[in-house]
N, C-alpha and C positions, 0 to 999 in steps of 0.2 A: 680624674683620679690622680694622687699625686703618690709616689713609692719613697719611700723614707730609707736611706740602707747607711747604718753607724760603721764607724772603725775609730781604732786608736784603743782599745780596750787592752789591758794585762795586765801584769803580775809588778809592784813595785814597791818599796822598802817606806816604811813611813820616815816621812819628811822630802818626799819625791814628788817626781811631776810627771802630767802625762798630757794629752792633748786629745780629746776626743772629735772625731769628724761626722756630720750630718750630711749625706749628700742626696738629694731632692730630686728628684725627675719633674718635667714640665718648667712652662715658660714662665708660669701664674707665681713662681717662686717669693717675689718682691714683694707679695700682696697679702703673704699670708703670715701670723705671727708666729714664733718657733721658739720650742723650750726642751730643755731637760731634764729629766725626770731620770729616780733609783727607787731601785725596788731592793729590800735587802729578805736574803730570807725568814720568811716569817712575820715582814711590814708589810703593809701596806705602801703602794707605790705612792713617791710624793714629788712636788716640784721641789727642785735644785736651781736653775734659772730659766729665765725669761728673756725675750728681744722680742719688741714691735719690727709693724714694718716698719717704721720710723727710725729705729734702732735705742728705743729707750730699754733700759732692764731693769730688770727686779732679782732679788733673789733671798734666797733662805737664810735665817740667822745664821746658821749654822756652815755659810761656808763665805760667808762676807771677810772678802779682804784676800780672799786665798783661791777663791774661784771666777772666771768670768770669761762671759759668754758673747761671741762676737756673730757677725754675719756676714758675707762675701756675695751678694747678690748676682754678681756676674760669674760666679762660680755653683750657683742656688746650692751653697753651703753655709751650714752654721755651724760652727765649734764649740767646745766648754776644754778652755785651758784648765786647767786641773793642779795646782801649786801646795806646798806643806800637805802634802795627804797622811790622811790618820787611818787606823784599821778600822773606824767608825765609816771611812766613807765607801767599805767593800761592800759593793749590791753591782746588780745587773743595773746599766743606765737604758734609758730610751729616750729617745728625740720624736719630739713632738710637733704637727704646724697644724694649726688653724686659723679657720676666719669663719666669723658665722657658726651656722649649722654643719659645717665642715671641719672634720678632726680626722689626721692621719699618725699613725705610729708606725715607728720601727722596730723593728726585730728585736733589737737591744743587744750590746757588748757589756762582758764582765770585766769590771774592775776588781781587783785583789789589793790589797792594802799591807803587804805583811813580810816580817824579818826573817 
């Protein structure tokens, strides 16, 4: 079983930053891939980014150039820096890992976007 618990989530002015944290319980952390995910009200929850174990990433059109997503293995944390936010990117986020038939979520923190 692995426990997923976010922070770094609040309230920020658009064209600000924010820094979201993933912190992972268990050893198996290195092994499994980890993404971020928003949910806004009323969507449908979607990927935002991605890292292998490898540490390769992917990410949504919609936030290339201005978001990205790192990992800290020795700390079995992942991040999503968070840069130029728009009021488009206020949703609840959740961090996501799997591998396999294995998929765990977090709780999720809200992002606010707004003046």
């Amino acid at each position: 079983q692995v426990q997923l618990v976010e922070s770094g989530g609040g309230l920020v002015q658009p064209g600000g930053s924010l820094r979201l944290s993933c912190a992972a319980s268990g050893s198996i952390f290195s092994i499994y891939a980890m993404g971020w995910y928003c949910q806004a009200p009323g969507k449908q929850r979607e990927l935002v980014a991605a890292i292998t174990s490898g540490g390769s990433t992917n990410y949504a059109d919609s936030v290339k150039g201005r978001f990205t997503i790192s990992r800290d293995n020795a700390k079995n944390t992942v991040y999503l820096q968070m840069n130029s936010l728009k009021p488009e990117d206020t949703a609840v986020y959740y961090c996501r890992g799997w591998r396999g038939s294995n998929a765990y979520w977090g709780q999720g923190t809200q992002v606010t976007v707004s003046s």
